[in-house]
C-alpha positions as CSV (number, residue, x, y, z in Angstrom):
1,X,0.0,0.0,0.0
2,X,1.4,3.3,-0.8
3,X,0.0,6.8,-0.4
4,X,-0.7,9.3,-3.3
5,X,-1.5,13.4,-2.4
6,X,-4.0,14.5,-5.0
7,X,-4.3,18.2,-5.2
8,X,-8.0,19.8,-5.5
9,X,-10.3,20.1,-8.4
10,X,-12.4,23.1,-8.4
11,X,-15.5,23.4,-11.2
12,X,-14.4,26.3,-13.6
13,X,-15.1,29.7,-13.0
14,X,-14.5,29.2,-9.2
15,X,-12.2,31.6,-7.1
16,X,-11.6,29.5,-4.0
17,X,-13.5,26.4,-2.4
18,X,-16.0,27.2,-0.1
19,X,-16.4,25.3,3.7
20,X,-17.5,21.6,3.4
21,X,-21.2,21.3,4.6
22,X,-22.9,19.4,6.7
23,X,-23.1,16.0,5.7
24,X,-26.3,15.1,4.4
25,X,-28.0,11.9,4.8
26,X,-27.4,9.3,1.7
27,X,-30.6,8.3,-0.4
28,X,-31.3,5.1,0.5
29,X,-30.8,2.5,-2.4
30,X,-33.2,1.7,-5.3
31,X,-32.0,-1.3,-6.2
32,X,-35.5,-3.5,-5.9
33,X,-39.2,-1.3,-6.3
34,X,-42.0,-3.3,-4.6
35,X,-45.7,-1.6,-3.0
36,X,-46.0,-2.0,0.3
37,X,-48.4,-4.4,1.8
38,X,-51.4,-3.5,3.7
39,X,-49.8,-3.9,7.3
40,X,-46.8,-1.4,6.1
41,X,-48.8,0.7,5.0
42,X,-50.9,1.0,8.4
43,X,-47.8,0.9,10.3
44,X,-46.4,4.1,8.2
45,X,-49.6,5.9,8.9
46,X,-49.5,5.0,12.7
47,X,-45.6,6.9,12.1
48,X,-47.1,9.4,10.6
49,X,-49.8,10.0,13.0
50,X,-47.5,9.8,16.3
51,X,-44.9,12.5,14.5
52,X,-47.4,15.1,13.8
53,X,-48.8,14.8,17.6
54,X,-45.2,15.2,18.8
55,X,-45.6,18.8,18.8
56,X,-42.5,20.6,18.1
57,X,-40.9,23.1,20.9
58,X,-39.5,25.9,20.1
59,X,-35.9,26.6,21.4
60,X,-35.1,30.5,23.1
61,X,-31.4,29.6,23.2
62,X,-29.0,27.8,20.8
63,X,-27.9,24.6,23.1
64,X,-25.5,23.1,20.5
65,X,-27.5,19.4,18.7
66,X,-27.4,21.4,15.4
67,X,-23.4,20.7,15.5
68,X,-24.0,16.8,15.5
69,X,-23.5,16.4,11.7
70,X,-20.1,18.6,11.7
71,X,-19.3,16.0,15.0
72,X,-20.1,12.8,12.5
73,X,-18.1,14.8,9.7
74,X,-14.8,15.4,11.9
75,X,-15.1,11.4,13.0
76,X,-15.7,10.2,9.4
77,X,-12.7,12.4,8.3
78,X,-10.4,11.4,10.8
79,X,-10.9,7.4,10.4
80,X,-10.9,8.0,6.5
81,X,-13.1,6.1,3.8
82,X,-12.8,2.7,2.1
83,X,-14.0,1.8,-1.4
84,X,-13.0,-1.4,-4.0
85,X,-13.4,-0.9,-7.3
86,X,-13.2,-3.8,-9.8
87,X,-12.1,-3.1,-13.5
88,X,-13.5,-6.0,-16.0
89,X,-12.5,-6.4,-19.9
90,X,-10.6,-7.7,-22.3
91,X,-6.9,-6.6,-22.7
92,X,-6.1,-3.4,-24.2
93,X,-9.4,-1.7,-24.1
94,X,-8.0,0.4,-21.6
95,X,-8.6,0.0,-18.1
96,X,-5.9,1.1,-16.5
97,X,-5.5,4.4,-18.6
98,X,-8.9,5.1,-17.2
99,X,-8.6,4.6,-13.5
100,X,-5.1,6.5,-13.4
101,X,-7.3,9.4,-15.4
102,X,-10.1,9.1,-13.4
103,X,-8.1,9.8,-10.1
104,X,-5.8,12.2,-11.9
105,X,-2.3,10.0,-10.7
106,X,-0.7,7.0,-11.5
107,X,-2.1,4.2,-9.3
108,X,0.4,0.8,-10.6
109,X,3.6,0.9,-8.9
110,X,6.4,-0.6,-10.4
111,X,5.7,-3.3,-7.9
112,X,2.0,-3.9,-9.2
113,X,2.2,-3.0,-13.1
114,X,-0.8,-2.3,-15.1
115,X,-2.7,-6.1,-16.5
116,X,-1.3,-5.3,-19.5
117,X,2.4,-5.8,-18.7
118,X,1.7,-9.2,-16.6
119,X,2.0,-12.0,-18.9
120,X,-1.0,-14.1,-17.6
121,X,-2.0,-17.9,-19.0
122,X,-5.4,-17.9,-16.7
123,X,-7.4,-15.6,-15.3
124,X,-6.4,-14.6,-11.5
125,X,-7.8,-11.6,-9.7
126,X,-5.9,-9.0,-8.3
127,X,-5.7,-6.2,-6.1
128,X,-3.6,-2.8,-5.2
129,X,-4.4,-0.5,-1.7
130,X,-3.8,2.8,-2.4
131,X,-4.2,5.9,0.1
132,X,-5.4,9.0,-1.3
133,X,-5.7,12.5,0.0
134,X,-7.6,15.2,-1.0
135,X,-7.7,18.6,1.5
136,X,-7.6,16.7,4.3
137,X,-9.5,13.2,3.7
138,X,-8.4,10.5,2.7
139,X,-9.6,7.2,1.0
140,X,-8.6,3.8,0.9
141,X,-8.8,2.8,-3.0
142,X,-8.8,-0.9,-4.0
143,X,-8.3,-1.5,-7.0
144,X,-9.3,-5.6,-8.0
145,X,-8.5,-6.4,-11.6
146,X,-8.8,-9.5,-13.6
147,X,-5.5,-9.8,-16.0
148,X,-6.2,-12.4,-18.7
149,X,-10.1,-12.5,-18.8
150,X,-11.5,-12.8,-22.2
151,X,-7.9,-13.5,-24.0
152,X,-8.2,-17.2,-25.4
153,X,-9.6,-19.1,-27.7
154,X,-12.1,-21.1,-24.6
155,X,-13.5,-18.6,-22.4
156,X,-16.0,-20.7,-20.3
157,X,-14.1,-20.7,-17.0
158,X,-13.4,-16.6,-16.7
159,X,-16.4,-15.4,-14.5
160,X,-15.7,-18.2,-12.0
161,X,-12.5,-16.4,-10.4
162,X,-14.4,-13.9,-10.6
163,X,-17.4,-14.6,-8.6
164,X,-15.2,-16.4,-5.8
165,X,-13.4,-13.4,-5.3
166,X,-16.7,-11.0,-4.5
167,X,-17.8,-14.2,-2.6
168,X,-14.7,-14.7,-0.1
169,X,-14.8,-10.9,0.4
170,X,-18.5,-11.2,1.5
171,X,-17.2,-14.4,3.6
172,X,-14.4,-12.7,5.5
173,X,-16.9,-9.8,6.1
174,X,-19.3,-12.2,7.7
175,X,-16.7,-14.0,9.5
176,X,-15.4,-10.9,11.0
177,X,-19.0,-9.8,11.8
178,X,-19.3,-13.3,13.8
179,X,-17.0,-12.7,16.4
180,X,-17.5,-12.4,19.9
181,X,-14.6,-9.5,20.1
182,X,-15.3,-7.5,17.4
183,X,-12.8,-4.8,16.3
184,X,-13.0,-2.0,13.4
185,X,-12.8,-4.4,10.3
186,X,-11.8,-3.3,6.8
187,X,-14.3,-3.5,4.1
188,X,-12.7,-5.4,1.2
189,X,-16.4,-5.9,-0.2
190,X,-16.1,-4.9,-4.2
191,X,-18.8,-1.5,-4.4
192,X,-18.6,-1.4,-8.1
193,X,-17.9,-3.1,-11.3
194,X,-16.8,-1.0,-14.4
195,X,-17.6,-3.2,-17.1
196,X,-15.7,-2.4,-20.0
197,X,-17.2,-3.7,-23.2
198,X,-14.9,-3.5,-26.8
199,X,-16.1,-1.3,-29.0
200,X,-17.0,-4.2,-31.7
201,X,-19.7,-2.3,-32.1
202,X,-22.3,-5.0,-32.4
203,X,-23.7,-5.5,-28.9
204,X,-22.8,-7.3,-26.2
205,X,-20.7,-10.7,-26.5
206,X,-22.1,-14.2,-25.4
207,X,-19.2,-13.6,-22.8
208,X,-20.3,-10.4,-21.6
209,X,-24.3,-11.5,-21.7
210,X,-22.8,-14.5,-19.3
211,X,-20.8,-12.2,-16.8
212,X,-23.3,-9.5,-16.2
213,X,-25.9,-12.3,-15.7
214,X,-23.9,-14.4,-13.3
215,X,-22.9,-11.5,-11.6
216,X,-25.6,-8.5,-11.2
217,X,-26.4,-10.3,-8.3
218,X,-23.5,-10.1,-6.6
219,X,-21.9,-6.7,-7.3
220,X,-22.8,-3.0,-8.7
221,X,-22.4,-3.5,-12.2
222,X,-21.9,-0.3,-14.6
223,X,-21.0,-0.7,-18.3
224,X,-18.4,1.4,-20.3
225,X,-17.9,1.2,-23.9
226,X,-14.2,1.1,-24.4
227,X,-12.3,3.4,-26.4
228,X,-15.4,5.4,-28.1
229,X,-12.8,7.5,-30.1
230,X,-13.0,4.6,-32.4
231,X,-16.7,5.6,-33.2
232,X,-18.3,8.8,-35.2
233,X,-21.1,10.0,-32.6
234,X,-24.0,8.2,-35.2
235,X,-22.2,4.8,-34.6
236,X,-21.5,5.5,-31.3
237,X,-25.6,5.8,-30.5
238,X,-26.3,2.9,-32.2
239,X,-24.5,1.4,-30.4
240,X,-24.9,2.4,-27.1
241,X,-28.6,1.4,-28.1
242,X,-28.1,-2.1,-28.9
243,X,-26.1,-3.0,-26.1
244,X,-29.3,-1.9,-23.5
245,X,-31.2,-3.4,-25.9
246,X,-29.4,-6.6,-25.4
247,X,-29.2,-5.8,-21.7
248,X,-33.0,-5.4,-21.2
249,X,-33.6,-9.1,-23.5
250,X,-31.6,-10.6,-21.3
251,X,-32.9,-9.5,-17.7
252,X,-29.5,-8.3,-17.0
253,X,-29.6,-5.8,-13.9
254,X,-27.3,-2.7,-13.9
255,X,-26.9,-0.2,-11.2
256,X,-29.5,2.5,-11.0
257,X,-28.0,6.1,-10.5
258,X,-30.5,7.3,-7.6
259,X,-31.9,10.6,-7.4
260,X,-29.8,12.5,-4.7
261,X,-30.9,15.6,-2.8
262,X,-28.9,18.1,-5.3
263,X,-31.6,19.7,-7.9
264,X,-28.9,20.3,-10.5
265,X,-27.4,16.9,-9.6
266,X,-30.5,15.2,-10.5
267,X,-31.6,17.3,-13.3
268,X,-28.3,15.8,-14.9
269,X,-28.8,12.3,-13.6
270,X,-32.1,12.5,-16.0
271,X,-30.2,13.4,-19.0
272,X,-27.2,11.0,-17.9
273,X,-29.8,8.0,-18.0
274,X,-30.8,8.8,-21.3
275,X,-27.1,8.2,-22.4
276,X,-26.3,4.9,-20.6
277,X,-24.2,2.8,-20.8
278,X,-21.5,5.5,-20.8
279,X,-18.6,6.1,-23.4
280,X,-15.4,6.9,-22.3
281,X,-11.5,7.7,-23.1
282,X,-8.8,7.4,-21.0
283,X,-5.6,9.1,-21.6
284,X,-2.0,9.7,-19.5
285,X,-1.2,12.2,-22.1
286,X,-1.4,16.2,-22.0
287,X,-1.9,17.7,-25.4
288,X,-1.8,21.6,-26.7
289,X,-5.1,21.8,-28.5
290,X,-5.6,25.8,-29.3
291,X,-3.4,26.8,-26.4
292,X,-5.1,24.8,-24.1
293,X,-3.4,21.9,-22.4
294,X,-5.8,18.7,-22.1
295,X,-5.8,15.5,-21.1
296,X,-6.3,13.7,-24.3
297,X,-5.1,11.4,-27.6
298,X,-3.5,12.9,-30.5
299,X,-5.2,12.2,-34.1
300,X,-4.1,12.8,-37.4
301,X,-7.8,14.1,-38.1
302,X,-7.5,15.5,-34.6
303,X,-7.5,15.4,-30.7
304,X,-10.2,13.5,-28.7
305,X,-9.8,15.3,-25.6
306,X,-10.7,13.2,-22.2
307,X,-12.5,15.8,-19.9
308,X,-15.1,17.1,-23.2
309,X,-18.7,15.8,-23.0
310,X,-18.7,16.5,-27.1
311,X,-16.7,13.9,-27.3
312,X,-17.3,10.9,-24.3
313,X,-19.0,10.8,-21.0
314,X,-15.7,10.6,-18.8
315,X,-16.8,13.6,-16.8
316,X,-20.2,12.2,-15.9
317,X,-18.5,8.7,-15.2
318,X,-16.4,10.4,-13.0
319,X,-18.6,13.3,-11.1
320,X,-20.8,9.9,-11.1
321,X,-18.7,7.5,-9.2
322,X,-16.8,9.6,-7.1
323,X,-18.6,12.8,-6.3
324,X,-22.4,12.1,-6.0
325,X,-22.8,8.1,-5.7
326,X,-19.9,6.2,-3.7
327,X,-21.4,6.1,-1.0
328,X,-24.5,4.8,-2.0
329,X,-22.7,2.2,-4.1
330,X,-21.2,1.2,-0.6
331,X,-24.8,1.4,0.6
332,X,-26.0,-0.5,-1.8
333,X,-23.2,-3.4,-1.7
334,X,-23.7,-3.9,2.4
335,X,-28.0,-3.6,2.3
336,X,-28.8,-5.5,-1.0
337,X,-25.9,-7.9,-2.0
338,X,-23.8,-8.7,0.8
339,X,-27.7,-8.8,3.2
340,X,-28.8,-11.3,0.4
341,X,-25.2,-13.5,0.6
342,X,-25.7,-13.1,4.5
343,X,-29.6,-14.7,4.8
344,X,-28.8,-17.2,2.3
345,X,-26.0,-18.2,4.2
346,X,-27.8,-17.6,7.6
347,X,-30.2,-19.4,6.4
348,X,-28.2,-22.5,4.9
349,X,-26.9,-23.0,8.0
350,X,-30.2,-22.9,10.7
351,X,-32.5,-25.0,8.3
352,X,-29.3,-27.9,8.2
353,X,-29.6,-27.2,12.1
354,X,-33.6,-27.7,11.9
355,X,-33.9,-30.8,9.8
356,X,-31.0,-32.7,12.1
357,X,-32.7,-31.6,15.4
358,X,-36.2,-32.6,13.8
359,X,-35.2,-35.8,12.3
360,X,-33.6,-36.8,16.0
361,X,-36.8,-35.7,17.6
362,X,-39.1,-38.2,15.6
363,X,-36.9,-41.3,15.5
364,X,-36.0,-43.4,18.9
365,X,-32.5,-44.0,19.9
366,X,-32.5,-47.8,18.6
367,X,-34.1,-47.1,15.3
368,X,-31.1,-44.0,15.1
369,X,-28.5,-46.4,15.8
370,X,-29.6,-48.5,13.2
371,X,-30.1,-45.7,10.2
372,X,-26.5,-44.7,11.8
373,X,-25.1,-48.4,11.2
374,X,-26.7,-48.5,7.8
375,X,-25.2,-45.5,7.3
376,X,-21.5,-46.4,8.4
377,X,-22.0,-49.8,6.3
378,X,-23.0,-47.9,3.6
379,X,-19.9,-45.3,3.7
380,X,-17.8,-48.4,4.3
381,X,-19.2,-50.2,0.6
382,X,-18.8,-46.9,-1.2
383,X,-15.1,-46.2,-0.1
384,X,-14.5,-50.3,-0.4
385,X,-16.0,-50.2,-3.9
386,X,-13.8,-46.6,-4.5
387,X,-10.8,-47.9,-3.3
388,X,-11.3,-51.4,-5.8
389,X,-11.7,-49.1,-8.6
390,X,-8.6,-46.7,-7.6
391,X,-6.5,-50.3,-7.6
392,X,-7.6,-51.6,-10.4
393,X,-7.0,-48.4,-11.9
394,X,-3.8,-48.3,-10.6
395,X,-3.2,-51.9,-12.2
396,X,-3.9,-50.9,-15.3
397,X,-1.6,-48.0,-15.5
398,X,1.2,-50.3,-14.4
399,X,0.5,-52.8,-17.4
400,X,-0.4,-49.9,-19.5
401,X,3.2,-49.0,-17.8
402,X,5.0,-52.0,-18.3
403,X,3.4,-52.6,-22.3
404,X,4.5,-49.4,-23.1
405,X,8.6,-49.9,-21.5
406,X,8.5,-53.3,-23.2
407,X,7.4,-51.2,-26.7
408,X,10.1,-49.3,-25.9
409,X,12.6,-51.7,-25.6
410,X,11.7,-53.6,-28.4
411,X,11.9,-50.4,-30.1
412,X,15.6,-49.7,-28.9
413,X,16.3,-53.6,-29.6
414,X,15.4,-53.3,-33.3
415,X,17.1,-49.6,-33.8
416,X,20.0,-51.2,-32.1
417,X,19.8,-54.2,-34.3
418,X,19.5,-52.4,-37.3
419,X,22.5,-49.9,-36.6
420,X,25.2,-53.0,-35.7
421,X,23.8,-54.6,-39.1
422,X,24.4,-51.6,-41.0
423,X,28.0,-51.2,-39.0
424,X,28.4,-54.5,-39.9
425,X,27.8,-54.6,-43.6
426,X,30.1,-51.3,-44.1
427,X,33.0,-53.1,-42.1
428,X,32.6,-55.9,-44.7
429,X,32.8,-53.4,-47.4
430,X,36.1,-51.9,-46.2
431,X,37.6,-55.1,-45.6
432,X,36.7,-56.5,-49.0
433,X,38.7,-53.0,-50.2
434,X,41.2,-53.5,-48.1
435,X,41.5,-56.7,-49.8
436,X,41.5,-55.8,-53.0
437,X,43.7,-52.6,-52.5
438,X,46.3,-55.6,-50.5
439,X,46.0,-57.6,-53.7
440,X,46.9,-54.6,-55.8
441,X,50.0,-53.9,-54.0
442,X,51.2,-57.3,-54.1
443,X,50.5,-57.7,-58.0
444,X,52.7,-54.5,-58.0
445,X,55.5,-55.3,-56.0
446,X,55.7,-58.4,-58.2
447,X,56.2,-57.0,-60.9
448,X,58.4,-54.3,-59.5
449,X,60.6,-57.0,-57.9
450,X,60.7,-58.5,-62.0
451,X,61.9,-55.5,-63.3
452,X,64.5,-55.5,-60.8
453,X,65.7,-58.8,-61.8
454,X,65.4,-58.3,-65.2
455,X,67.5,-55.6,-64.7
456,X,70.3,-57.0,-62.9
457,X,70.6,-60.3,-65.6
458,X,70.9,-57.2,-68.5
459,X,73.4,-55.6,-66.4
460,X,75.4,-58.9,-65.8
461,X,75.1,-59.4,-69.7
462,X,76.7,-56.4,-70.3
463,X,79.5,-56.5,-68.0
464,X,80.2,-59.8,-69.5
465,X,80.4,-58.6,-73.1
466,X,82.6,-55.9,-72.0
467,X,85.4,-58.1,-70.5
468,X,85.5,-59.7,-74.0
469,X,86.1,-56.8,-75.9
């Protein structure tokens, strides 16, 4: 974990920041509509009666409750904030460019590179801490991301690290929950899922159709199109279009934006629904575009500049996720998903509980021990019977073994044969030169040792017919 100072961002056209307010109370989340019943109802009335006969006093002093919020403030400041984001996509569509834009500093260390730089044959999750302040809070940023997913040829087993991840971070959270001694725990829970979806642009993937639905259960899912530079504006529509058309044939549940308790805020949530799922561009780069520096990606035909709404919805994803909504993606993760992973877990466990206390409770001791013994002798045929098939198994790899060395020997015995044959037949065919090239020499030195004598008798000859004359 490393810390990171980030330095302000004030809206344009403002001088200085003013205070921070109050805080104000989250909306609650919207996740599921449903009327209430009848006895609700009643019992909201009854509320409703009992508040307006609480009459309300008037106070002739100030006695100091109206500070309470700035109390709660000062305490949430001081232990800081907590939020785990997930990224999700396909290499190279830009994921990490984004988050290091979005939060306006480089978040992978040369410890923990960007996905794109780990060489990964499967799909593992994982996750980097950073600490980041801004005028005097600070947050604990998770970032969980998936290096690998949607990269070969068989993609069938890439949501299943996936889901056990968000699973055995609702687990630990329940576990540390259990306790008798229960201390501040940290909330490794995943808030949010950016979805990034390649700009193909035909719709959604039988990949992506299959992570959404296996997961919008589980997790805050928003969807991005990747890289929307790589669309004019018409194509870009279209295909934003498809893509919630595809999302609304297939039942797939998003996160809804709530309404918040800005006016303007929500005036712009209305027009921001309109243009879901969002398009954005994520650049490390600064560019001059008219005298103006930007953040930004150079074009022969142009610049796509990151923080302009004419040309992708960055800003909104961004005023989005971090200014108006984290907390009620927090809010939404610990009272919708993780209370439905808790009660199905809760539950799991007490009706187990229930059907082994009822079924000892309608059987008598003897006719238990006898169901137990069936039992036992049951266990015992099924790990006899296992344990005949593991030897038998077993047997048959050690034939299988043994065939196969005895192949190989053969094999080895026939190369070998072969090669002593062939060494055999060549030694044969230099000793039958050697024997001819022997006889040669022979026939020669015959004939040399002739003309040697021949030699000597014509010599003798002439010495003879000299002495005579």
């Amino acid at each position: 974990m490393f810390s990171v100072r980030v330095g302000p961002e004030r809206p344009e056209g403002a001088a200085a920041r003013a205070p921070v307010p109050p805080l104000r109370t989250p909306a609650p989340p919207q996740q599921h509509h449903h009327h209430p019943s009848p006895a609700t109802a009643a019992s909201s009335s009854g509320e409703d009666a009992a508040a307006k006969a609480a009459a309300t006093k008037p106070m002739e002093g100030y006695v100091g409750f109206a500070n309470l919020p700035n109390q709660i403030y000062r305490k949430a400041a001081k232990r800081g904030f907590e939020f785990t984001l997930m990224v999700v996509g396909e290499s190279g569509v830009g994921k990490s460019t984004l988050i290091n834009s979005m939060f306006k500093t480089d978040l992978y260390s040369e410890e923990f590179p960007g996905p794109t730089k780990r060489i990964q044959k499967t799909v593992k999750v994982e996750q980097s801490k950073v600490v980041i302040r801004e005028e005097g809070v600070h947050l604990t940023l998770t970032i969980v991301d998936t290096p690998g997913y949607g990269d070969f040829i068989n993609n069938s087993e890439c949501v299943q690290p996936v889901i056990d991840h968000i699973d055995s971070q609702f687990e630990d959270y329940l576990n540390a929950e259990s306790r008798v001694n229960r201390r501040p725990m940290p909330d490794s829970r995943v808030h949010a899922c950016l979805y990034f979806i390649a700009p193909s642009g035909h719709g959604l993937k039988a990949l992506d159709i299959e992570f959404m639905k296996r997961l919008h259960n589980k997790v805050n899912i928003i969807p991005l199109v990747a890289k929307a530079d790589a669309f004019l504006p018409t194509e870009c529509c279209a295909f934003k279009k498809q893509i919630m058309k595809d999302i609304h044939d297939n039942n797939i549940k998003i996160y809804q934006f709530t309404d918040t308790h800005d006016e303007e805020d929500n005036k712009l949530l209305n027009k921001i629904k309109e243009r879901l799922p969002l398009a954005v561009i994520g650049s490390n780069v600064v560019v001059d575009v008219g005298g103006r520096r930007v953040w930004g990606r150079h074009y022969p035909w142009g610049v796509a500049e990151v923080d302009n709404v004419e040309h992708c919805d960055f800003t909104t994803l961004r005023r989005m996720l971090i200014r108006t909504h984290m907390q009620d993606l927090k809010d939404v993760t610990n009272n919708v998903h993780y209370e439905n992973f808790r009660s199905c877990k809760l539950a799991a466990l007490t009706g187990n509980v229930a059907e082994n206390s009822k079924r000892q409770l309608t059987k008598s001791p003897l006719a238990q021990m006898e169901e137990e013994k069936k039992d036992h002798k049951s266990k015992m045929k099924k790990m006899e019977t296992e344990m005949e098939q593991v030897f038998d198994m077993k047997v048959k790899e050690k034939k299988q073994k043994l065939k196969d060395s005895e192949a190989e020997l053969q094999r080895r015995s026939e190369q070998m044969k072969r090669s002593l044959e062939s060494q055999l037949r060549e030694l044969e065919e230099r000793r039958k030169q050697f024997e001819e090239e022997r006889l040669a020499w022979e026939s020669q030195q015959r004939e040399l040792d002739q003309q040697r004598l021949d030699n000597s008798k014509t010599m003798e000859k002439n010495k003879k017919k000299g002495r005579i004359f």
